[in-house]
Structure formats: C-alpha cells, structure tokens
N, C-alpha and C positions, 0 to 999 in steps of 0.2 A: 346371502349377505353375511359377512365375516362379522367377529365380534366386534365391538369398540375398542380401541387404547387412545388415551390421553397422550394428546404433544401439545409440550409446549412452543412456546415463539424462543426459536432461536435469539440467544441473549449477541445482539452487537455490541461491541466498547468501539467506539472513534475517538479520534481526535489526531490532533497535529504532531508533529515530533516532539519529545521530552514531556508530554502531558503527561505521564505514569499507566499509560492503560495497559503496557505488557504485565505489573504486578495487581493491577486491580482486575486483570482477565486470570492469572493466576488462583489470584484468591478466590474467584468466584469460581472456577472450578473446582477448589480443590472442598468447597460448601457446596457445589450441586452436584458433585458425580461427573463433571465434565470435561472434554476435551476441548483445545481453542485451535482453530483452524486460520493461521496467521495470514493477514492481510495487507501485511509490510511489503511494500513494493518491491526491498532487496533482499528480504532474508531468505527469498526462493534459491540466490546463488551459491554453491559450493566455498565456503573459504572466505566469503565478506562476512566475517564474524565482527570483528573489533569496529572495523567503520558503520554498519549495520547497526552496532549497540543491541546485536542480537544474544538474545537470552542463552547461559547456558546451562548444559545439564542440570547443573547443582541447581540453576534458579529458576529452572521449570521441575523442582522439586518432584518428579516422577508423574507427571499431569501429561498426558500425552499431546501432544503439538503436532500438527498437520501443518504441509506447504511450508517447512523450512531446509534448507538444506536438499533441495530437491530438483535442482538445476546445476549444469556445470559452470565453470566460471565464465567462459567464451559461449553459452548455448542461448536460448532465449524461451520468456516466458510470457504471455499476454494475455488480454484481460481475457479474449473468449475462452483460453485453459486452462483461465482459473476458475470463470465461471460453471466450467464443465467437468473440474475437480471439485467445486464447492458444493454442486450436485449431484455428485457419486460418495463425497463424504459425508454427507446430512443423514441420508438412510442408515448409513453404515455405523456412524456414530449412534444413533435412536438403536439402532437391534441391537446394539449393546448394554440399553438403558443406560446412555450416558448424555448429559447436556449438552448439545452444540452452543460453543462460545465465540463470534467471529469477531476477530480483534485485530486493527492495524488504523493506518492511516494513509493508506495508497487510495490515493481517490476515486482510480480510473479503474481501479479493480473493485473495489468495493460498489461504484457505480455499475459495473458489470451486473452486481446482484442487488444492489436495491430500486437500481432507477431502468435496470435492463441495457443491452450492448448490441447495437449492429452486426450483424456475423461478416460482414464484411464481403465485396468481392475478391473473385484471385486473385494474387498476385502478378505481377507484368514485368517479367525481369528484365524486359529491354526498355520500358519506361523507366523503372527503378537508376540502372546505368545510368543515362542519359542524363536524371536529375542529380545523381551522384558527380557528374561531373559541374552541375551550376553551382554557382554561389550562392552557401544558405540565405544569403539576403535574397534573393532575387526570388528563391522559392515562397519565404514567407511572407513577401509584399506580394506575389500571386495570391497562395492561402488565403490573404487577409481581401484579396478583390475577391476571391469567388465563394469564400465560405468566412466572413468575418466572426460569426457567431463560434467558428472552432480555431479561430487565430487568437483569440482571448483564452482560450485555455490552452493554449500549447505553447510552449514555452521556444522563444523565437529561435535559439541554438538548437532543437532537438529532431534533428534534421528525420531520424527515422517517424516519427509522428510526421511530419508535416508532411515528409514524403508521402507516407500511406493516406492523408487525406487528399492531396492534390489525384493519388493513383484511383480513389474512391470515385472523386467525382469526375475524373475523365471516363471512365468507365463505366460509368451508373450517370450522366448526366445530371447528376443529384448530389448536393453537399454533404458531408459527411454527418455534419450536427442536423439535418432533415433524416434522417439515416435512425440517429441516433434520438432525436424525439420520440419517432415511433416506435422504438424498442419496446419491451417489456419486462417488467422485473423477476428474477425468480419467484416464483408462487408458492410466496410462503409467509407465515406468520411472522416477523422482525420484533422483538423489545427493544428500542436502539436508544443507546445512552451514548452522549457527549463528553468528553472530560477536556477542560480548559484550566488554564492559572493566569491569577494577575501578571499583565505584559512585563515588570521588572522582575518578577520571580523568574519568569519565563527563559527570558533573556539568561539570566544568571545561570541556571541553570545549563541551558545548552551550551554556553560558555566552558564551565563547568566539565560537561559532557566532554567535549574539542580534548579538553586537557588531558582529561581519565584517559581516552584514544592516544595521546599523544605516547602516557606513562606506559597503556599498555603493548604499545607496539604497534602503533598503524601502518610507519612508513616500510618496518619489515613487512610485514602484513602483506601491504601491497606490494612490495618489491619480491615477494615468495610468488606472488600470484603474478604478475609480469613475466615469471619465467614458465607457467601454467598455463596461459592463453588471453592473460587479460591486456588488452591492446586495445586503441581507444579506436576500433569497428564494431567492439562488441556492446551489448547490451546492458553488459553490470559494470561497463564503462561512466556510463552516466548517472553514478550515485556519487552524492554530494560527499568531498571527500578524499575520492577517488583521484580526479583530476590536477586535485592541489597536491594529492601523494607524488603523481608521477613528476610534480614540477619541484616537488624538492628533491627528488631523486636524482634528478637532472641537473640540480645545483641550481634552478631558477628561480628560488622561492626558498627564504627560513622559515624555520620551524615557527616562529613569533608571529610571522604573518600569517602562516597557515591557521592557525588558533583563528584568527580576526577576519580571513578570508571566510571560513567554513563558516565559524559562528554566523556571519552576515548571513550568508548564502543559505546557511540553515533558516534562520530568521525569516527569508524572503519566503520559502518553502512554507514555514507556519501560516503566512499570511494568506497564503493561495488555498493552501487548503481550509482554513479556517472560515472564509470565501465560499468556497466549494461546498462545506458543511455546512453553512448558515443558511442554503437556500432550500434545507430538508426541515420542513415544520415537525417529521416524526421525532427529530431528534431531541430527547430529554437531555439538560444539557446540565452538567453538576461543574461546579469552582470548587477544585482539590484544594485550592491553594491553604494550607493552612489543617488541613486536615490529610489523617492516616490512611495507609491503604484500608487498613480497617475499617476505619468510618466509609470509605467511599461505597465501600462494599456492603456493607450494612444497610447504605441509601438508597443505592440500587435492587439489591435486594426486598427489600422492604415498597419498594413500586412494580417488584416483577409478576407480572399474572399469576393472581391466585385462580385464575379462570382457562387452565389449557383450552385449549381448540380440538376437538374430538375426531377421527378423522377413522373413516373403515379401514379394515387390515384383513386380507384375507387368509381363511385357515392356510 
C-alpha cells in the first residue's frame, strides 16, 4: 500500500453565457495553483475567437487553459472526447500539484462529467444519408414520438443531434435519454459552484457583449474562416453568431439586426441552460450581480473543502 496524498474536489464554475465565470475561474486559479480545463462548448474550435468571447493570452494571464483551441474549424468535438480529455487531464494536472478548475457552460459536455454519457452505438453512415436527405421537421416530430424526453433537450434545427438519437434508437431499440439515465458520472469528488445575475443586468450585458463582437471584428472573423472550411455542414457552424455572420456577409441581414438577433438567440441559450442547471441540487449557486470578481472568489473560496478526500498513490 502506497502512501496517502490529499486531493481535492475538483473546483466547477457553471453557469450560462455572460455570467463572468471565465474571470472568476481565473482568479481562482491564479489563488490555488491551478489550471482550468474549459467547458465552453465552442472554444474547442481553431479561430472562433471573437464570437466565442473566448479569453485571450493576456486574459488568461499565464494560468494554463486546457481544451481551447484544440479543434480545427471544420473538425468535430463531442461530449464522449471531452469526457475522455477531462480524464486524462485531471491526473496530469494533480502530478503537477496544480488545482483542476472546470469552467464553462456547455451543458452536454459538462453532463458528460457530472451526471455521465452514453458511449453511444456506431455510427450507420447509410442511415445518416438517408436522414440527411428528410426535412428536419419530419425528423424531429419522429424524435419527439420515440424519445420525447430527448426532444425537450435538443434544440429542433440541430439536425446532427437529432439525427444521432433517432440513429441510437434504431440501433439499440432503446431511446437515447434511457441510454443516457443509466450513464454514470466521472468518479470524482466535484465542489460545483453556480454563478447567475439579475435577468436585466443579464440582458444588458450580453447586449453589450453582441456590440464588443461587432467593434472587434466578427463579420471579418467569420468571413476569414468561410474561406478556412467553415460551411454551415460543419460543426462550429452551429454557434450562436455564426449563422447571422454568414447572413450579413451575404447582404441578407444588417449589422443593427444582427446585435438583436444574436442578443435574442443568446438569451434563449441562457434560459435552457439555466433549466439544465437547476435540476443539479450539488450546485452552490452565488448572484455576482453587483459584486467583484474578487468577491465572487473569496465566497467560493471560503466554502471550498477544508476536508480533501485522501485517496492511495502508489510508490
């Protein structure tokens, strides 16, 4: 029997878009020795920097960051490899005596590791075809007859989700969300903190946000990567953003609406996840509103296990 060493519960920050927990995952690093292993659904892609509102060099202040920038623009990323990055990171991060910090607000990846993920059967590329050619309606009123409990979470345009569950349960004669009940969570100790803002800060802000994107160059942004491989088959197609880019680029859509479209579209994104997150009683849940990162940091802190979890390590 090897000696003991002290681990702690990997420190989670959640919440929805524009809640601040990329600087309050910051700070809390840069107070516990730690790394933050990003859980943003898009900042895995190559080049969605400005639509992402993904943190840069300067503002991950030298804190090392996992799982951004780690995908090509046109490649794909999903929830089993992340959960199977989140798992080869955790150790690696601990041998360095350094704090794992998981910080994002992609639901379905962070459900990968708190509440567990279906590994899923193969894929069936001549099934895939065949739905590729239906009308997404037609697929998601199937979805919603054979598996209504994962028609509620999939959002009715997102054809590659919907697809893979219809492909699940032809396959498996079994629904996806039955699949995905029985999962299990990565086995590990979680500290999982919440951050929310009062709903008109909220708003204001991501408004806010749309604009900062606009000053700092989204539509070039996007129009650099359209000539990169971003086409709306791929996967970092479908970030919020993304889609109203290509429609101003196309002369379909001003810039004025774009602000009001995204902002919406953002806003609707807060509510599903916020949804998503409320149905986790682990999660400790703090109202930034009105307070500094500093403070937020300090509150968390200040509730984080003075009690590690002891765990053998062999010589």
């Amino acid at each position: 029997m090897g000696p003991q060493r002290a681990r702690t519960p990997v420190l989670v920050v959640l919440g929805p878009t524009a809640s601040g927990k990329t600087a309050v995952a910051i700070e809390l690093a840069r107070r516990t020795n730690g790394e933050v292993i990003s859980a943003d659904s898009r900042a895995f892609f190559i080049g969605l920097d400005i639509v992402t509102d993904k943190p840069s060099l300067d503002e991950r202040d030298g804190i090392p960051h996992h799982l951004i920038d780690c995908v090509p623009i046109n490649g794909n990323y999903d929830a089993m490899a992340f959960r199977s990055s989140v798992a080869r990171l955790l150790p690696e991060i601990r041998n360095r005596h350094h704090q794992p910090i998981l910080a994002g607000g992609g639901t379905l990846y962070l459900g990968a590791i708190l509440r567990g993920i279906f590994e899923g059967s193969g894929k069936d590329e001549d099934l895939r075809s065949a739905m590729k050619r239906r009308p997404i309606d037609d697929l998601f009123s199937e979805l919603e007859s054979i598996d209504p409990t994962a028609a509620e979470k999939i959002h009715r345009n997102d054809r590659l989700r919907i697809t893979r569950a219809l492909e699940v349960f032809r396959s498996t004669g079994k629904p996806m969300s039955q699949w995905q009940s029985e999962a299990e969570p990565l086995h590990e100790d979680f500290h999982i903190v919440g951050l929310c803002r009062e709903r008109a800060e909220h708003r204001a802000l991501i408004e806010k946000r749309i604009c900062r994107m606009l000053d700092r160059g989204v539509i070039d942004e996007i129009a650099q990567l359209r000539t990169r491989g971003l086409t709306q088959d791929v996967q970092a197609y479908r970030t919020i953003g993304v889609p109203e880019a290509f429609e101003v680029l196309d002369g379909k859509l001003a810039t004025e609406e774009y602000v009001r479209i995204v902002s919406n579209r953002t806003w609707q994104l807060v509510r599903r996840q916020m949804a998503w997150f409320r149905r986790d009683e682990a999660v400790r849940w703090i109202h930034v509103t009105g307070q500094s990162v500093g403070d937020v940091t300090d509150e968390i802190l200040s509730e984080w296990s003075v009690k590690p979890k002891t765990t053998e390590v062999a010589l």
